[in-house]
DSSP file (Angstrom, degrees, kcal/mol; ACC not computed):
  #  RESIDUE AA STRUCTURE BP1 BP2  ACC     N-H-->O    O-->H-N    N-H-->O    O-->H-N    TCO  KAPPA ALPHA  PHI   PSI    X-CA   Y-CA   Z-CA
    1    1 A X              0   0    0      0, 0.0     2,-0.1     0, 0.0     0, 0.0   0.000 360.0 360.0 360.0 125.4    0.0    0.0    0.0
    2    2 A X     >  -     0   0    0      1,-0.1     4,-0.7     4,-0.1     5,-0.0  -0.270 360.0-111.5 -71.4 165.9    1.4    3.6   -0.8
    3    3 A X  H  > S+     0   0    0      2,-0.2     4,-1.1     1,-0.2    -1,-0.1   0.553 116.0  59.5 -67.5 -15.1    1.6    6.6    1.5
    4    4 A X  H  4 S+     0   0    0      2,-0.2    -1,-0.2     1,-0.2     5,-0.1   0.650 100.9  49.1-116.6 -18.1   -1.5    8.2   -1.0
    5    5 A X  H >> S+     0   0    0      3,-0.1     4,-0.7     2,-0.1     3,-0.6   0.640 110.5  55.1 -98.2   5.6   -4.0    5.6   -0.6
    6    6 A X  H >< S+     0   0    0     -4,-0.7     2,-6.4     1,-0.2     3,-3.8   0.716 107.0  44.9 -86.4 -66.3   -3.5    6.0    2.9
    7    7 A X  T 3< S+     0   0    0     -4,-1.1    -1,-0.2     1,-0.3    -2,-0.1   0.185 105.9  62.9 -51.1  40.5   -4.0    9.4    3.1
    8    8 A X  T X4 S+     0   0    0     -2,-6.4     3,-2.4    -3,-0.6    -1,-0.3   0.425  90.0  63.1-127.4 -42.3   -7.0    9.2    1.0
    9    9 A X  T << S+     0   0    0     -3,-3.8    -2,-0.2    -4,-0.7    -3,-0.1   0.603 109.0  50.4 -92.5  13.7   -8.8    7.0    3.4
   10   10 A X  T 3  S+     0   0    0     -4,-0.4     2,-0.9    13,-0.1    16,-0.6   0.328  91.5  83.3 -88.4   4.0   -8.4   10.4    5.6
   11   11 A X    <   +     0   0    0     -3,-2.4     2,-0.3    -5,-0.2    13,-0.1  -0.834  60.7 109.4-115.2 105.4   -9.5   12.6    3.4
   12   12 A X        -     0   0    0     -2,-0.9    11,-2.3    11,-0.3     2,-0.4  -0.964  43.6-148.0-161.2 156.3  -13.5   13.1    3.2
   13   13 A X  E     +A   22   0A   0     -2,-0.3     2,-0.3     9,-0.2     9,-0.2  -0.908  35.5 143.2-128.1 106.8  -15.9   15.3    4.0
   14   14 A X  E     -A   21   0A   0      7,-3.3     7,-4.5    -2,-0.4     2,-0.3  -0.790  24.1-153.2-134.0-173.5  -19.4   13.9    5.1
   15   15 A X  E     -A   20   0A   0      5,-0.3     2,-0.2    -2,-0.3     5,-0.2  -0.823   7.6-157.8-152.9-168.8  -22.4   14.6    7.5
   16   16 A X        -     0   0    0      3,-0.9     5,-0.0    -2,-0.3     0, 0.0  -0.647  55.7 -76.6-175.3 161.0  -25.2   13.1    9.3
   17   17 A X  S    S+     0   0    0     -2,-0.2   118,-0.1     1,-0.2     3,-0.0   0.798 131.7  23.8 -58.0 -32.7  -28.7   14.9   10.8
   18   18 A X  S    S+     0   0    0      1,-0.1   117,-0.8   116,-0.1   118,-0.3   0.891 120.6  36.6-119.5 -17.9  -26.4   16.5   13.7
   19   19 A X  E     - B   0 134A   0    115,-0.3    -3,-0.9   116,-0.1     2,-0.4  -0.806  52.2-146.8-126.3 153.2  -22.6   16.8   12.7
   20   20 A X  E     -AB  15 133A   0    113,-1.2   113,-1.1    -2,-0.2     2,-0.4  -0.977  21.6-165.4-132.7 140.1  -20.5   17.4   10.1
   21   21 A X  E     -AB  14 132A   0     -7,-4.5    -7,-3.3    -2,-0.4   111,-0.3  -0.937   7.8-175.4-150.2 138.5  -17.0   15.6    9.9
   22   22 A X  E     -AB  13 131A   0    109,-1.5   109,-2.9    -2,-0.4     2,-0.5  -0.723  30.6 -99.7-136.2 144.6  -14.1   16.2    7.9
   23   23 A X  E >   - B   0 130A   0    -11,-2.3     3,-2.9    -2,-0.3   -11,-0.3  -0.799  27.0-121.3-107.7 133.6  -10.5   13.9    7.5
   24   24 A X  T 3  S+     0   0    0    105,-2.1    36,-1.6    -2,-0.5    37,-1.3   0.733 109.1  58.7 -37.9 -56.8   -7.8   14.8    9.2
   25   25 A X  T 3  S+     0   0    0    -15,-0.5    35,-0.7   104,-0.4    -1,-0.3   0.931  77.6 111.1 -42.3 -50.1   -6.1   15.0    5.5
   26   26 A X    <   -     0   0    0     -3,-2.9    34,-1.1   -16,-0.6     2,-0.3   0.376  62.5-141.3 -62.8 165.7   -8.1   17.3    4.1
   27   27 A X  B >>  -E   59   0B   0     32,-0.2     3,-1.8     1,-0.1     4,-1.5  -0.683  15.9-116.4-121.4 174.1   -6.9   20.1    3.5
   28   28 A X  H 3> S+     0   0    0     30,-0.7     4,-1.9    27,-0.3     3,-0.5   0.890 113.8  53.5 -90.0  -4.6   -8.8   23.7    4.0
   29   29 A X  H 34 S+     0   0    0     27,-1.9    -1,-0.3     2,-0.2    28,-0.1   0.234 112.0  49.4 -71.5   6.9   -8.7   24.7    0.2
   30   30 A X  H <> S+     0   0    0     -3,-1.8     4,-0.8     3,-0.1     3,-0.3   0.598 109.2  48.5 -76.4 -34.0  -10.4   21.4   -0.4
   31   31 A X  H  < S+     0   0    0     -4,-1.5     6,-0.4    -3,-0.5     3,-0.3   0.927 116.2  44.3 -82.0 -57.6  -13.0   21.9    2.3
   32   32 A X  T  < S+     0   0    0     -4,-1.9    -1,-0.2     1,-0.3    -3,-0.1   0.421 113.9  48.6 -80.5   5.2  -13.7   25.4    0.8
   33   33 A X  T  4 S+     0   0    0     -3,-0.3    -1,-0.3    -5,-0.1    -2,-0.2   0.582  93.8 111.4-112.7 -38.8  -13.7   24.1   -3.3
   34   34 A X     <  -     0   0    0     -4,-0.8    -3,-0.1    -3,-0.3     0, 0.0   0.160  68.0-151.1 -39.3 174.8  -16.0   21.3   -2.1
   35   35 A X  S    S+     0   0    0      3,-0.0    -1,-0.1     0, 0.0    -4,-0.0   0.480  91.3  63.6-124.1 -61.1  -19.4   21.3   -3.2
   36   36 A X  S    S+     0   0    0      2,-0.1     2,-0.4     1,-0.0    -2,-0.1   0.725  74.0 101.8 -14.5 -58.6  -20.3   19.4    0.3
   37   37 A X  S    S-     0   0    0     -6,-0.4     5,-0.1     1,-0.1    -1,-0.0  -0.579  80.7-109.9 -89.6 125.7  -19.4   21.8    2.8
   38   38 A X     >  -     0   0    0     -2,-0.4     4,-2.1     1,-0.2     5,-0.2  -0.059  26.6-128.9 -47.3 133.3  -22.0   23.9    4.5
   39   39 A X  H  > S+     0   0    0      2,-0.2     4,-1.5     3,-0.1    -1,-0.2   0.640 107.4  58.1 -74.1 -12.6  -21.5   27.5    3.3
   40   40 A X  H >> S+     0   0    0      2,-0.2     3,-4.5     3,-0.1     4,-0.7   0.785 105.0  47.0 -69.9 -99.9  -21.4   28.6    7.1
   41   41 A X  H >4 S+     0   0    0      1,-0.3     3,-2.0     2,-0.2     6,-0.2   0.615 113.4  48.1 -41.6 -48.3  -18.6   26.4    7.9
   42   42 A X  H 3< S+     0   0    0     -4,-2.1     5,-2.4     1,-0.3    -1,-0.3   0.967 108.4  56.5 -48.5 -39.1  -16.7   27.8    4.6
   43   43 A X  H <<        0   0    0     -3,-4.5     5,-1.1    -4,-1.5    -1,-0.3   0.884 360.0 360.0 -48.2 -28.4  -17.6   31.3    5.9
   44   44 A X    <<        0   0    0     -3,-2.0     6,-0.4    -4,-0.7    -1,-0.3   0.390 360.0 360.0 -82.4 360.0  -15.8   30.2    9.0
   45        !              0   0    0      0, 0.0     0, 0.0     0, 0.0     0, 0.0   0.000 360.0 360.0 360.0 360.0    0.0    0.0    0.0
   46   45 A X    > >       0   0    0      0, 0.0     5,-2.4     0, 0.0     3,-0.5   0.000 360.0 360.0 360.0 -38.7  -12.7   29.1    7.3
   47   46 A X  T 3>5 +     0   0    0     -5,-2.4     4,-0.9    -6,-0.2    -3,-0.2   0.444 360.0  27.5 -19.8-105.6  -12.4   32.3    4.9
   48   47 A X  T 345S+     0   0    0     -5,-1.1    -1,-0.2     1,-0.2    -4,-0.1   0.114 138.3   5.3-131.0 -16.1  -12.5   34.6    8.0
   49   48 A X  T X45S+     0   0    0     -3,-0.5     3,-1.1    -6,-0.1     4,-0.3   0.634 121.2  58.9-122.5 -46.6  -11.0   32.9   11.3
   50   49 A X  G >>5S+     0   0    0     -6,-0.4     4,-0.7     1,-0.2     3,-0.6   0.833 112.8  28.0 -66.6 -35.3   -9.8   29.7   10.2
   51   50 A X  G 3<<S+     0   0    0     -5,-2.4    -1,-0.2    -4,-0.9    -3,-0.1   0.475  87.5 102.0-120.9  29.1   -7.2   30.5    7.6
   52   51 A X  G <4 S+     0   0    0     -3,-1.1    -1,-0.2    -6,-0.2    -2,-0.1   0.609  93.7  29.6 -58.9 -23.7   -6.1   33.8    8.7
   53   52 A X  T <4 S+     0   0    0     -3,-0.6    -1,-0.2    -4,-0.3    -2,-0.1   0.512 122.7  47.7-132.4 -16.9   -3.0   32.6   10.2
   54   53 A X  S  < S-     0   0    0     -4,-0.7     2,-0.4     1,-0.1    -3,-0.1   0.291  79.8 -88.5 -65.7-154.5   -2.4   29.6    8.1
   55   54 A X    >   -     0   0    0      4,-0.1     3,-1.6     0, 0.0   -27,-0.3  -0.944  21.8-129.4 -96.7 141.8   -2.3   28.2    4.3
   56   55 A X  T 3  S+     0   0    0     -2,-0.4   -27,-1.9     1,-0.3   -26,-0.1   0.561 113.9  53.6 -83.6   9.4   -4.7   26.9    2.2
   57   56 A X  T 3  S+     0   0    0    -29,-0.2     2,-0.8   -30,-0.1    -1,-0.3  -0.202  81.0 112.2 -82.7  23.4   -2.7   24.1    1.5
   58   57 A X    <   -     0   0    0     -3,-1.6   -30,-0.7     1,-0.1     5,-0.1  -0.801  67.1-131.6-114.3 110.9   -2.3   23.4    5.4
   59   58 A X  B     -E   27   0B   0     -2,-0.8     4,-0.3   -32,-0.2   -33,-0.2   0.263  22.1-116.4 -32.7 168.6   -4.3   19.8    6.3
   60   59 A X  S >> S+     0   0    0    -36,-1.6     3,-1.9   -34,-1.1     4,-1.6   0.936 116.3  62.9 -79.7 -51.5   -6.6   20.0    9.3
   61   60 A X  H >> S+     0   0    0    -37,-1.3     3,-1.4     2,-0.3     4,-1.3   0.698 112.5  36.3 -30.6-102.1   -3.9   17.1   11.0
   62   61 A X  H 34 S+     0   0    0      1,-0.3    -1,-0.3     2,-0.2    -2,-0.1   0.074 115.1  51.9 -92.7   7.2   -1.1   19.7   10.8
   63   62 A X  H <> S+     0   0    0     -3,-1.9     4,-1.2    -2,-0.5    -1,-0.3   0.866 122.1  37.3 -94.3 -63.0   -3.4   22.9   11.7
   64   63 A X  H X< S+     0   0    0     -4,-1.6     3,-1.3    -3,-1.4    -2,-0.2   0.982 114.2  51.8  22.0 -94.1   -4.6   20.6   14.9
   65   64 A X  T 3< S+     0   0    0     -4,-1.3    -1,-0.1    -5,-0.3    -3,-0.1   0.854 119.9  33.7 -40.8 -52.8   -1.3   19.0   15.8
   66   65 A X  T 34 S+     0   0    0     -5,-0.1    -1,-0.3    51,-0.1    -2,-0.2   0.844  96.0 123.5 -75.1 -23.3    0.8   22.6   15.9
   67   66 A X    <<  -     0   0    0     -3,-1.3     2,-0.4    -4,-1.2    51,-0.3   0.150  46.0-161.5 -20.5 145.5   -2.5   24.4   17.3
   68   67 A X    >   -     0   0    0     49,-0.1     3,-1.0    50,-0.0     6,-0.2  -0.988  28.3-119.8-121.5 160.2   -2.1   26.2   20.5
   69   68 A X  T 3  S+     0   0    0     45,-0.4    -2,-0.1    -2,-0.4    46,-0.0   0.580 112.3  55.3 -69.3  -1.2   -4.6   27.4   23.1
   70   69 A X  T 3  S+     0   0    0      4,-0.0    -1,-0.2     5,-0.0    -3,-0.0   0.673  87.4  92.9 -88.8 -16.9   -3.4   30.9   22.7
   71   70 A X  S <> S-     0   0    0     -3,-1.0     4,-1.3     1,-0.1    -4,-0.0  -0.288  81.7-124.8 -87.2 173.7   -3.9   31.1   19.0
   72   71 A X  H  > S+     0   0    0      2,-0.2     4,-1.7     1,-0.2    -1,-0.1   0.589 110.9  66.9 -99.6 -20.5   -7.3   32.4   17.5
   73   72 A X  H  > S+     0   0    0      2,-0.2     4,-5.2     1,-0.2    -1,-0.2   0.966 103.8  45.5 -42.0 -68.8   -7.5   29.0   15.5
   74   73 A X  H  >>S+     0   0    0      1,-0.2     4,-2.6    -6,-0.2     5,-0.5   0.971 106.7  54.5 -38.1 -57.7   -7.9   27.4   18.9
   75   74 A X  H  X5S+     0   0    0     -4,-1.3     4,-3.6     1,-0.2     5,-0.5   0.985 114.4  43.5 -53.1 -39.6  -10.7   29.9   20.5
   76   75 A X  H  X5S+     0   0    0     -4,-1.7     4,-0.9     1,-0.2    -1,-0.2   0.882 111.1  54.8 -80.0 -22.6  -13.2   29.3   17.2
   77   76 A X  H  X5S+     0   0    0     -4,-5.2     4,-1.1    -5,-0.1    -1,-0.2   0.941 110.8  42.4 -40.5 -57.9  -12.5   25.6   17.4
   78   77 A X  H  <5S+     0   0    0     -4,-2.6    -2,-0.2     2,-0.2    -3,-0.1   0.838 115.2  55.1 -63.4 -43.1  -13.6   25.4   21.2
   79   78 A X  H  <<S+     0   0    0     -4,-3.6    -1,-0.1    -5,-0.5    -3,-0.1   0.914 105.3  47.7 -64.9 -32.3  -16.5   27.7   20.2
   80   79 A X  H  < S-     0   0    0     -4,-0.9    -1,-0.3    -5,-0.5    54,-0.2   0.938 114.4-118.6 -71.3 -36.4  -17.8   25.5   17.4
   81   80 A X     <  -     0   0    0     -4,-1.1    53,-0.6    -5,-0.1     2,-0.2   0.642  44.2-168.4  97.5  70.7  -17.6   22.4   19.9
   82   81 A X  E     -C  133   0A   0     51,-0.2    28,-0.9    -4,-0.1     2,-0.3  -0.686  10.4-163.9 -97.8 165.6  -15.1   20.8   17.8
   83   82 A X  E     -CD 132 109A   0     49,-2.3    49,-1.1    -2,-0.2    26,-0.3  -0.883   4.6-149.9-141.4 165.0  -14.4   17.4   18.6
   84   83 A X  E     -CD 131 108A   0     24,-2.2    24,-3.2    -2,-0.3     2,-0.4  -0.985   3.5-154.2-151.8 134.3  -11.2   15.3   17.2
   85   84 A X  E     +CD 130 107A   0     45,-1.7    44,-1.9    -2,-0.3    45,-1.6  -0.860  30.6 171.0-120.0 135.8  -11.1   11.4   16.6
   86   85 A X  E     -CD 128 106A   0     20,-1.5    20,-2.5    -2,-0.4     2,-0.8  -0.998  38.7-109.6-166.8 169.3   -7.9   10.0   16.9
   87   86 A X  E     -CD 127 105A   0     40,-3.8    40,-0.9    -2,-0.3     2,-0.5  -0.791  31.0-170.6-105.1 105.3   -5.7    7.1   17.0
   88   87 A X  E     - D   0 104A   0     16,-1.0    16,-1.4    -2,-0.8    38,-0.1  -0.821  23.3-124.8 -74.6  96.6   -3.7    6.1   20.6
   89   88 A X  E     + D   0 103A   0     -2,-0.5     2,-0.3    36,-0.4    14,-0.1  -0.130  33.0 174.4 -58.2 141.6   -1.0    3.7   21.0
   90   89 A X  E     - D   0 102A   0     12,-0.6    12,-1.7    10,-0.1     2,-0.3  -0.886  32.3-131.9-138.5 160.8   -1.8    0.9   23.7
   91   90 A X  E     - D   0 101A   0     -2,-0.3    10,-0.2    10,-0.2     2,-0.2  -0.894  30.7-165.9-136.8 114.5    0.4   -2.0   24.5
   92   91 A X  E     - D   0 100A   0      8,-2.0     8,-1.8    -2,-0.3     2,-0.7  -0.633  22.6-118.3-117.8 169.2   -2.2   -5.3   24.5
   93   92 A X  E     - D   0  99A   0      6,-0.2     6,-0.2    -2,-0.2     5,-0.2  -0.971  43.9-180.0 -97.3  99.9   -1.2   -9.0   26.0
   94   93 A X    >   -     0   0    0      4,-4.0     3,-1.1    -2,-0.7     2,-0.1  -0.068  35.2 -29.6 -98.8-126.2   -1.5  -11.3   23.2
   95   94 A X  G >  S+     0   0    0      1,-0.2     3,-1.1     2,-0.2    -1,-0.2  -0.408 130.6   8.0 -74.6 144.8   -0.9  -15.0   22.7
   96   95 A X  G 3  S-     0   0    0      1,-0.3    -1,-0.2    -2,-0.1    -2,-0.1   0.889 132.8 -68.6  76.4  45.4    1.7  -16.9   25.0
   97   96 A X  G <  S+     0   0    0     -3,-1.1     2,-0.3     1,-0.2    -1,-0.3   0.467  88.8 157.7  73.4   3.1    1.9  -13.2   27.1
   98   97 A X    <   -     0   0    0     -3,-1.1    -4,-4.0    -5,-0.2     2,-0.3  -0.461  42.7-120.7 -86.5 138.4    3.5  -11.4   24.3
   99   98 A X  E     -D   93   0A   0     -2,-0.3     2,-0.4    -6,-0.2    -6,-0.2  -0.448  28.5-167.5 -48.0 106.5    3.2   -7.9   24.1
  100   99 A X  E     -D   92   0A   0     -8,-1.8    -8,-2.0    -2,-0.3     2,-0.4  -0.936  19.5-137.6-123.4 140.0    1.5   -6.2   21.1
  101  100 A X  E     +D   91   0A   0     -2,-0.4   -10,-0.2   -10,-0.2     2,-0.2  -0.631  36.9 161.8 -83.7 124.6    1.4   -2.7   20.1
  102  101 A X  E     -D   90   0A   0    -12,-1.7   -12,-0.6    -2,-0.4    -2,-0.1  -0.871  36.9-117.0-149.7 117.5   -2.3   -1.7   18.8
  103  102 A X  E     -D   89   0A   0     -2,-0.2     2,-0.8   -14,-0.1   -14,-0.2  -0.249  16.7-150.7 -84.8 138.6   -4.0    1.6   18.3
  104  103 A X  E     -D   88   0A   0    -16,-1.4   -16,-1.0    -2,-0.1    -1,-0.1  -0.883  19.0-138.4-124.9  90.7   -7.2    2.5   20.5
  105  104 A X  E     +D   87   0A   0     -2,-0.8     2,-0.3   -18,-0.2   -18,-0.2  -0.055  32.9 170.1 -16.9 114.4   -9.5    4.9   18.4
  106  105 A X  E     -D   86   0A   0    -20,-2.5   -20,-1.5     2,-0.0     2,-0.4  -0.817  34.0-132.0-147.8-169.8  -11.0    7.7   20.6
  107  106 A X  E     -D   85   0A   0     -2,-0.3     2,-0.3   -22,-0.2   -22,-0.2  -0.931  26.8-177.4-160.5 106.9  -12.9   10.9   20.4
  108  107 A X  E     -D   84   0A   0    -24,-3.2   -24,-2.2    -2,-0.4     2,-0.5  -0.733  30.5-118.0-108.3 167.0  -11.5   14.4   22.6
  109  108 A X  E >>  -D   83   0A   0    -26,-0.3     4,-1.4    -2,-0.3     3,-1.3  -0.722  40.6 -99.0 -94.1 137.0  -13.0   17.5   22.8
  110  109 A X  H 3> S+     0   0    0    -28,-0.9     4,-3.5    -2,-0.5     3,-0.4   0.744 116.0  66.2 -30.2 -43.7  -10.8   20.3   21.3
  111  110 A X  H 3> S+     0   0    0      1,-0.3     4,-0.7     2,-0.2    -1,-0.3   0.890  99.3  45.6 -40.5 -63.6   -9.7   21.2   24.7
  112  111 A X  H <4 S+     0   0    0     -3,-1.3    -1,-0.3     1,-0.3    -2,-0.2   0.496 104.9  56.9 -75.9 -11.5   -8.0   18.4   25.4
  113  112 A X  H >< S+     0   0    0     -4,-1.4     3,-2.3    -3,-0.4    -1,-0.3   0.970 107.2  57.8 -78.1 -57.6   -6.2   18.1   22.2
  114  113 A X  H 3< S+     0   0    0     -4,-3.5   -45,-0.4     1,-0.2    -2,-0.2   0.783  93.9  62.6 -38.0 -30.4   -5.0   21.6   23.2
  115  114 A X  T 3< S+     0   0    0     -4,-0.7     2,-0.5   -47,-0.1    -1,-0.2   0.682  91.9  75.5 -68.8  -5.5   -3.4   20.6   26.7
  116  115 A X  S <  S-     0   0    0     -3,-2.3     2,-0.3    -4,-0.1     3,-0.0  -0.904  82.8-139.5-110.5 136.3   -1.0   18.4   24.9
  117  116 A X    >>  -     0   0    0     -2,-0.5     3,-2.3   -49,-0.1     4,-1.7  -0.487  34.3 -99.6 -74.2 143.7    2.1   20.5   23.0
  118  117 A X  H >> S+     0   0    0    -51,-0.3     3,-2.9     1,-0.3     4,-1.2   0.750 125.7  55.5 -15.6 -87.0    3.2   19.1   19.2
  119  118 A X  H 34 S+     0   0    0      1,-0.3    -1,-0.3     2,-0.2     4,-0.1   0.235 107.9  42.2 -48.4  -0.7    6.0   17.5   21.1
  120  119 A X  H <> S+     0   0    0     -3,-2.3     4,-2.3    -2,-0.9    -1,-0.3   0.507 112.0  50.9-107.7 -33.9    4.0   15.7   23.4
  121  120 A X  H <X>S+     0   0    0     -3,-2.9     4,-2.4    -4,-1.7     5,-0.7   0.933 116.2  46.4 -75.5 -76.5    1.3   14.5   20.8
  122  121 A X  H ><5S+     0   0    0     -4,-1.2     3,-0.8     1,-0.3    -3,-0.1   0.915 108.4  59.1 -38.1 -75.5    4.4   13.2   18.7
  123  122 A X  H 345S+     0   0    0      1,-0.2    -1,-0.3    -4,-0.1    -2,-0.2   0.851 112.7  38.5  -3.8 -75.7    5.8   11.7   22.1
  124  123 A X  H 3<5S-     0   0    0     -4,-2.3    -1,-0.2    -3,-0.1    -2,-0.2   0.741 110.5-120.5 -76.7 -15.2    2.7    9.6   22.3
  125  124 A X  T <<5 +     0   0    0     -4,-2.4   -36,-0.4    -3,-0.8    -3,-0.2   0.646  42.9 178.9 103.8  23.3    2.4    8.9   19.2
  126  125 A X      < -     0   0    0     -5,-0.7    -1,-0.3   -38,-0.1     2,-0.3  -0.459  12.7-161.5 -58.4 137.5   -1.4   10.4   18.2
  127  126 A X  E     - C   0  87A   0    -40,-0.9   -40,-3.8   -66,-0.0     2,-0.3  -0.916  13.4-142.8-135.6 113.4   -2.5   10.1   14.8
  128  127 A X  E     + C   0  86A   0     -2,-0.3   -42,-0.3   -42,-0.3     3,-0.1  -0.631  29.9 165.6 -30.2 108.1   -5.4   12.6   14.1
  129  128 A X  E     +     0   0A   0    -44,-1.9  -105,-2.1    -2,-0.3  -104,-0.4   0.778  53.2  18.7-113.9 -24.7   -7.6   10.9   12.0
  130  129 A X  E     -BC  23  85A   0    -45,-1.6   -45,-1.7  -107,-0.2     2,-0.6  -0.973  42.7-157.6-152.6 134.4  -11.0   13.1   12.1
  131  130 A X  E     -BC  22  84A   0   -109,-2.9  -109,-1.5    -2,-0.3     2,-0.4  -0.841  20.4-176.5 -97.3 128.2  -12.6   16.7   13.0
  132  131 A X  E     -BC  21  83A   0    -49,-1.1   -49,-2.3    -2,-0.6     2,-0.3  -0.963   5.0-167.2-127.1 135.2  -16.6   16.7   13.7
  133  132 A X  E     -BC  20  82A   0   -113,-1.1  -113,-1.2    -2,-0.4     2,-0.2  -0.936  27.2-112.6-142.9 130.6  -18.2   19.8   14.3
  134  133 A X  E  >  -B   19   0A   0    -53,-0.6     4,-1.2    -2,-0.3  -115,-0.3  -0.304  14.3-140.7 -73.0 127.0  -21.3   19.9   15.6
  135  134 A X  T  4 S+     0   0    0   -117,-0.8    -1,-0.2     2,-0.2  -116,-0.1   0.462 101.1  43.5 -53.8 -15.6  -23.9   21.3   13.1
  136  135 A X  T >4 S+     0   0    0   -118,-0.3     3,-1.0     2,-0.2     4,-0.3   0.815 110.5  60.1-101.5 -50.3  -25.9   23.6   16.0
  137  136 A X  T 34 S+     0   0    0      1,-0.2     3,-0.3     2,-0.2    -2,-0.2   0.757 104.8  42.2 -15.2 -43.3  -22.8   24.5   17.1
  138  137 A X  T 3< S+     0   0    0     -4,-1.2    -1,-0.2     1,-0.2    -3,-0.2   0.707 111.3  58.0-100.3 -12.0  -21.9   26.1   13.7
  139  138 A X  S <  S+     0   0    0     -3,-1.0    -1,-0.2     1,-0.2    -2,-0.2   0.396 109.6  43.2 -95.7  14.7  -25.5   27.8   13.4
  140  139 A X  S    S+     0   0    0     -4,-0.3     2,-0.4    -3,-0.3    -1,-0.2   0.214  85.7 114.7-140.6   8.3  -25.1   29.7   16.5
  141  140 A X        -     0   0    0     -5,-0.2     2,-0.5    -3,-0.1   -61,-0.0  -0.696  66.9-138.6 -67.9 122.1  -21.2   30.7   15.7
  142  141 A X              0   0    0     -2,-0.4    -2,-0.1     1,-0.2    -3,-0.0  -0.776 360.0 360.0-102.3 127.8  -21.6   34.5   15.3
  143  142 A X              0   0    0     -2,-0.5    -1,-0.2   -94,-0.0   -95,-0.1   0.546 360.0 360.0 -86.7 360.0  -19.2   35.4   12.1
């Protein structure tokens, strides 16, 4: 398998009646060419989201370097972003041996903030997905 179909099977943009949820690849001049994406949320990256970035910059590597001081961060928290991502955990398998296997989980923006780049890299987090809640994003004042 190449390095571009994996990062394809991060890269989507879909929804659901209550959320809208976007892979970790994509990148935000993909989100904003899409046909998909709720014209709010494009409004959101135009004017907060890619102010301080590129539009070549993935959501993964906008996320991962984020800080809780940057302005990125505050309109993240405000949308109620949420972030699905991959954790190594160390399992017992057969005849006691130790195996390294990744445990899918789902933080709230905050907490992704409390950890620095160098700490996320440390543990070894792989950002795989952004959800933002759709009530959230209609009661984000532009």
């Amino acid at each position: 398998m190449t390095d571009r179909e994996f990062t394809n099977d991060f890269k989507y943009i879909m929804q659901d009646l209550y959320k809208l949820y976007f892979g970790a690849k994509c990148t935000y001049k993909e989100i904003l060419e899409s046909e998909e994406t709720y014209a709010r949320f494009k409004a959101v990256c135009r004017q907060c989201l890619i102010t301080e970035v590129d539009q070549d910059t993935t959501i993964e590597s906008h996320l991962y370097y984020l800080t809780a001081e940057d302005k990125a961060a505050e309109v993240y928290r405000l949308l109620g972003a949420r972030v699905k991502l991959s954790v190594p955990a160390v399992k017992k398998g057969l005849l006691g041996r130790e195996q390294r296997v990744f445990r899918e989980e789902i933080w709230k923006i905050e907490d992704l903030l409390m950890l620095s780049a160098r700490q996320k890299q440390f543990r070894g987090i792989i950002l795989s997905e952004v959800q933002i809640p759709k009530l959230k994003l209609r009661e984000f004042a532009i």
